[in-house]
C-alpha angles and dihedrals in degrees: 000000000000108000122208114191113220133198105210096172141033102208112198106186121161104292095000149072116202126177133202105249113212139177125220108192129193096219123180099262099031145306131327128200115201100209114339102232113209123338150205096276093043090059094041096053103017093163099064093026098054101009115188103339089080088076091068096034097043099193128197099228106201120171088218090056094062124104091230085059106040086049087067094039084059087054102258132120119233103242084058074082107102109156132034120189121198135208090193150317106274116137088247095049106047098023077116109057099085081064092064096039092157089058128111098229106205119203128144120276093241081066100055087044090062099032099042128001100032112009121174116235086256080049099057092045094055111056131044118238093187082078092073102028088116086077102258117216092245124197114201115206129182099209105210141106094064142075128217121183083333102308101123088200109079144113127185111223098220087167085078101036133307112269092047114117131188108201119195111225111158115180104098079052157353095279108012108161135185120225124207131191131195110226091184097255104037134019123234112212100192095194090192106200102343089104119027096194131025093241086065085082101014097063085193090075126079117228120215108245104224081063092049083046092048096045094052088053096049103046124101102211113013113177079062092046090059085048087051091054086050101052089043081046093058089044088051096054094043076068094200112206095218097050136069123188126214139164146202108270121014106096093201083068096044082049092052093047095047081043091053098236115147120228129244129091091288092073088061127227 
């Protein structure tokens, strides 16, 4: 499956630029979008759609960055989308989902719980309903039983195409999950929000401290989300030749994976 790395949203918070890495996969039967960055209706009403939390994110909000329109600069149209897989529901990570309204969006059922049907106070302060508020065709899916590179937690959805992993990794929140493709080569392992930095698995790179101090705040259980960078760690320095890892938010990953270079310790800093 051919694999196209898309940047859906420019962040401009204070020291630092961050991005919203997203894939774009040819799959057999159609397109998949892993996350959906920011979308159409978030740039056209930023105010209701992001609410306060833009002030500290300060996003970009391009129309050309979106997936919707990035899909029709590749030459698709937007209803070739038919799957879109979620790491989770935060508002820069599913701003795009309303562009693709005929979708099946996937995410695990832990993340609907605390997004949707029994969110925690925190909870309810944290996402934005107002982003699915169009009815998205949502897919629940309980990853266990399998094991994928040492993570117990997995389930290929095999509905959607084989290759295709969802990986639970709660942590960021109730229900965070990694989400890995086959591209027939190489595997991309897109870790969402599980690191926020590359120097959070590659100890030879220093990590800005307001994003140690923001992931911290953000995170929903993080004494899970430091066991998570140590098992990715571990991962990253077995430098696998067959497996890149990327995240959500550091552009210096997003430039090495539309540059082809695979991750590990071996592809440098």
């Amino acid at each position: 499956m051919r694999v196209h790395h898309l940047n859906c949203g420019t962040l401009l918070p204070p020291t630092a630029r961050l991005v919203c890495h997203v894939l774009l996969v040819e799959a057999p039967n159609g397109l998949v979008l892993v996350d959906s960055g920011f979308g159409l209706h978030d740039i056209d009403d930023p105010g209701r759609r992001l609410g306060g939390s833009r002030r500290l994110l300060r996003p970009v909000l391009k129309a050309d960055e979106t997936a919707a329109r990035q899909v029709e600069a590749l030459g698709f149209r937007r209803d070739d989308v038919r799957h879109i897989v979620l790491t989770h529901f935060d508002l820069d990570h599913i701003g795009g989902l309303s562009d693709f309204p005929a979708a099946q969006v996937h995410t695990t059922a832990a993340e609907v719980r605390g997004a949707i049907t029994a969110p925690s106070r925190r909870e309810r302060n944290r996402y934005r309903p107002i982003q699915w508020a169009h009815g998205p065709k949502l897919v629940e899916h309980t990853p266990d039983g399998e094991a994928w590179r040492g993570f117990a937690a997995a389930k290929e959805l095999d509905t959607i195409a084989p290759g295709i992993v969802l990986i639970s990794l709660p942590g960021h929140t109730r229900g965070h999950a990694c989400v890995a493709v086959d591209t027939g080569d190489r595997w991309i392992l897109h870790a969402g929000d599980s690191f926020f930095h590359r120097g959070l698995i590659d100890d030879r790179t220093p990590v800005p401290r307001v994003l140690r101090a923001t992931e911290a705040l953000l995170a929903h259980d993080f004494p899970q989300v430091r066991a998570n960078h140590a098992r990715l760690a571990e991962l990253y320095r077995r430098a696998d030749a067959d497996l890149t890892i990327v995240n959500a938010h550091d552009p210096i990953l997003l430039e090495k994976a539309r540059a082809g270079h695979p991750g590990g310790p071996a592809a440098g800093r």
